[in-house]
C-alpha positions as CSV (number, residue, x, y, z in Angstrom):
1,X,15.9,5.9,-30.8
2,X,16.3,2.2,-30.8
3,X,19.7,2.5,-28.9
4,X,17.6,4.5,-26.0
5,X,15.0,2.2,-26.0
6,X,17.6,-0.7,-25.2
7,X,19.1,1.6,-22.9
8,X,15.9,2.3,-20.4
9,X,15.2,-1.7,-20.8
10,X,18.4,-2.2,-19.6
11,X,18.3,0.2,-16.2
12,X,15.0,-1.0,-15.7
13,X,16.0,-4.1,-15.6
14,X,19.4,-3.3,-13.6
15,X,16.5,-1.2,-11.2
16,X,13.5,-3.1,-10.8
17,X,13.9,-3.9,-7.2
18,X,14.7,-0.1,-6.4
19,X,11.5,0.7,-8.5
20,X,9.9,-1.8,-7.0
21,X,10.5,0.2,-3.4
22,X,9.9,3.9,-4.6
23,X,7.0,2.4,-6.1
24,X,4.9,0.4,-3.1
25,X,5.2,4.3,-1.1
26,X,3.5,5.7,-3.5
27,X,0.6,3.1,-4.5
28,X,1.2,0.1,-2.2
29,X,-1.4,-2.8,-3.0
30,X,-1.3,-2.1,-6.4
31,X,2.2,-2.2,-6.6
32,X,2.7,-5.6,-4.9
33,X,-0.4,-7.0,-7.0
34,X,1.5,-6.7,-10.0
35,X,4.5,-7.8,-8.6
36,X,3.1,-11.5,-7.5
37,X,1.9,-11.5,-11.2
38,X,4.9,-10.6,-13.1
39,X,6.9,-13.1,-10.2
40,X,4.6,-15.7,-12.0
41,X,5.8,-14.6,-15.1
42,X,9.5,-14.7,-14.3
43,X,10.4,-11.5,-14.1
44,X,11.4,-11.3,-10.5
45,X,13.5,-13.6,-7.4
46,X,10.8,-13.6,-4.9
47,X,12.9,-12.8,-1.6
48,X,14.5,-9.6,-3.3
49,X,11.1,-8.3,-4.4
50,X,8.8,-9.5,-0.8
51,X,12.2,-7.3,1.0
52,X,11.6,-4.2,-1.8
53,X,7.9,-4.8,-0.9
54,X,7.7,-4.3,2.5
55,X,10.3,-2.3,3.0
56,X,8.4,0.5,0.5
57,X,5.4,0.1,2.3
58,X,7.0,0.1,5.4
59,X,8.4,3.3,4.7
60,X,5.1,4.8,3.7
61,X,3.9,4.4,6.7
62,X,6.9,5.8,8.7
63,X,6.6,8.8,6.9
64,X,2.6,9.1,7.9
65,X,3.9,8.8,11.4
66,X,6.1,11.3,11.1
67,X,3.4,13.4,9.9
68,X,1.4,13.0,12.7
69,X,4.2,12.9,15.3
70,X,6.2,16.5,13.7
71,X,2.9,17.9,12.4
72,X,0.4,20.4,14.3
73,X,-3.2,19.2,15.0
74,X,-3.8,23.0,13.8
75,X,-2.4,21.7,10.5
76,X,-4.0,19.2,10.0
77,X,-7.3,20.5,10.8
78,X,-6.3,23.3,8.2
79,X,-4.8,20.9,5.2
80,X,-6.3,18.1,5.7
81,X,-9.2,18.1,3.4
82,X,-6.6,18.2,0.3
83,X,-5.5,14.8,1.6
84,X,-9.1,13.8,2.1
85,X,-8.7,14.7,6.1
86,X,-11.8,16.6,7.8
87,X,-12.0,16.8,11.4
88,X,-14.9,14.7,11.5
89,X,-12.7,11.6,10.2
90,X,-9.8,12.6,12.4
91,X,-12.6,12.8,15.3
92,X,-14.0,9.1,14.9
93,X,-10.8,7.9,14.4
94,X,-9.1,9.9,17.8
95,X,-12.1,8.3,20.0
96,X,-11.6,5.0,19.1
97,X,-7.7,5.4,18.9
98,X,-7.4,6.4,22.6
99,X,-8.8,2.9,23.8
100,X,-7.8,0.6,21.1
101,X,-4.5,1.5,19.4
102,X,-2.7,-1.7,19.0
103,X,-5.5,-3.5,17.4
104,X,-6.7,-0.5,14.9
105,X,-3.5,-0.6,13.8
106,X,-2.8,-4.1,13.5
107,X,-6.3,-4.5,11.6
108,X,-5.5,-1.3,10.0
109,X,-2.8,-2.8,8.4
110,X,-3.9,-5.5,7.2
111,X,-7.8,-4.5,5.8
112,X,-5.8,-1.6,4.0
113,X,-7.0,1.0,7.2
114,X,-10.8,0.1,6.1
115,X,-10.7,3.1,4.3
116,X,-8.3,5.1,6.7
117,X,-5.3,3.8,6.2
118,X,-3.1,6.7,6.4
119,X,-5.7,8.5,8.7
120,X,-4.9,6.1,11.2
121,X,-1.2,6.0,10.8
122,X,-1.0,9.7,11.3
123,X,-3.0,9.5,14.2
124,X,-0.6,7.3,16.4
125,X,1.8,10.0,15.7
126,X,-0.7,12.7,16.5
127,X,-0.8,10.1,20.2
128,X,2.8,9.7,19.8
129,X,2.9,6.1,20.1
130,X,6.0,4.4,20.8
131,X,7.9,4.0,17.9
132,X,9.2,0.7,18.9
133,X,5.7,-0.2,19.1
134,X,4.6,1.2,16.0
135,X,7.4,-0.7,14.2
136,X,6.8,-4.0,15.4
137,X,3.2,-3.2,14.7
138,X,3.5,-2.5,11.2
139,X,6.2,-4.7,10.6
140,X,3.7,-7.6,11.5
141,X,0.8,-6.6,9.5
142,X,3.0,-5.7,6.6
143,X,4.6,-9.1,6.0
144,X,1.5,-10.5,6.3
145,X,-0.5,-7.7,3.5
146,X,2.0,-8.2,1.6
147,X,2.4,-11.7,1.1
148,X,-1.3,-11.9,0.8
149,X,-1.7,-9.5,-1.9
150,X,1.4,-11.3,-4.0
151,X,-0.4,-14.4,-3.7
152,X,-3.1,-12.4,-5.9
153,X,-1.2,-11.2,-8.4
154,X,0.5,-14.8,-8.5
155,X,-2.8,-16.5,-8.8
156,X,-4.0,-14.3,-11.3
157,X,-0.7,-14.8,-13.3
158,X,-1.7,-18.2,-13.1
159,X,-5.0,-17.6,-15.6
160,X,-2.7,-15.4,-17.3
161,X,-0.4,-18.0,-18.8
162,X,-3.8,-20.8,-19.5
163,X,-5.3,-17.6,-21.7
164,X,-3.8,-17.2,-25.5
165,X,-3.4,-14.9,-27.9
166,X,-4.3,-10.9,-27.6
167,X,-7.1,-11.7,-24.8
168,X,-3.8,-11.8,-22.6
169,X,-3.3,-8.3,-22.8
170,X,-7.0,-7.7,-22.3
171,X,-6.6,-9.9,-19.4
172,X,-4.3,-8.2,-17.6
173,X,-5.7,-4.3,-18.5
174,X,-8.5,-5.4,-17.3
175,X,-7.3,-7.3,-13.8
176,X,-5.3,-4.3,-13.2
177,X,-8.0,-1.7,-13.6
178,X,-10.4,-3.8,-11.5
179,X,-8.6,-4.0,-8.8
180,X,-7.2,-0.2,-8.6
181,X,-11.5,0.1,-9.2
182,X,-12.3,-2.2,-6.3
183,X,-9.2,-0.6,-3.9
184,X,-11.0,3.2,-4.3
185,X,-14.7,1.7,-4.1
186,X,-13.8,0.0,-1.1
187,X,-12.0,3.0,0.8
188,X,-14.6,5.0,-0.2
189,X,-17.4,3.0,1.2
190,X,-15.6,2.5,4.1
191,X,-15.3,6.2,4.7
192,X,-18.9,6.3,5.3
193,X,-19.0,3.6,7.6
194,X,-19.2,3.9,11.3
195,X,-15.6,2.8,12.5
């Protein structure tokens, strides 16, 4: 057991960066929170992690394009609600998407989509917006979210390292969890918001 043990340290450590990727499609913000903390801490080369980063988030949202772009409106109007999709949403979002597209999805990108953050990524596929345009877009606002939220988890490593003893672990349970918390709350309330 102990031999195994040493073992999965070992390819995590070999794989952080790669996990690092994988992990920011799947749960972004939270992702790139820890990472600015645990950079604190030592544990990662900042370049090599910001690159895994944005490069994860960036393909999260390249896949949500797709989905829009190669995806029926029939579908969506269909599935959507298991992804938290109801035409209604998809109907605020369309009006003021037709006008306004470079800007929604600059500020999309970096307000975390105020709530419709993959909403609005599917729609400028749905519009087929030029990818070109999309890329530089997102490529923008992701350097920026991204370095902003690192400098979070960076800060916050820096109150990690004043506090002692078992309170550390406390700490940092309880950073984590407020800010997955504060990330749901705030998409939530958002979604009830007037665009």
């Amino acid at each position: 057991m102990e031999i195994f043990i040493q073992n999965t340290v070992l390819w995590i450590e070999s794989s952080k960066y790669i996990l690092l990727f994988i992990g920011t499609i799947f749960e972004g913000p939270v992702v790139m929170m820890v990472s600015g903390f645990l950079y604190r801490l030592g544990q990662f080369d900042l370049l090599p992690m910001y690159i895994a980063l944005v490069s994860g988030d960036f393909t999260a949202d390249i896949l949500w394009y797709c989905v829009g772009r190669f995806g029926t409106r029939n579908v969506l109007f269909k599935y959507g609600h298991f992804m938290g999709i109801t035409p209604e949403i998809l109907e605020k979002v369309e009006n003021r998407f037709k006008h306004y597209h470079e800007k929604i999805l600059i500020i999309s990108k970096l307000t975390m989509g105020m709530g419709f953050a993959f909403i609005v990524l599917i729609v400028a596929g749905i519009f087929k917006v030029p990818f070109k345009k999309y890329v530089i877009l997102n490529l923008i606002g992701g350097f920026i979210w991204t370095a902003f939220v690192i400098a979070i988890g960076y800060f916050l490593g820096n109150i990690f390292l004043i506090i002692t003893g078992p309170m550390k672990i406390v700490f940092a349970i309880f950073i984590l969890v407020a800010f997955i918390f504060g990330i749901r709350y705030a998409n939530q309330y958002l979604k009830k918001k007037e665009i």
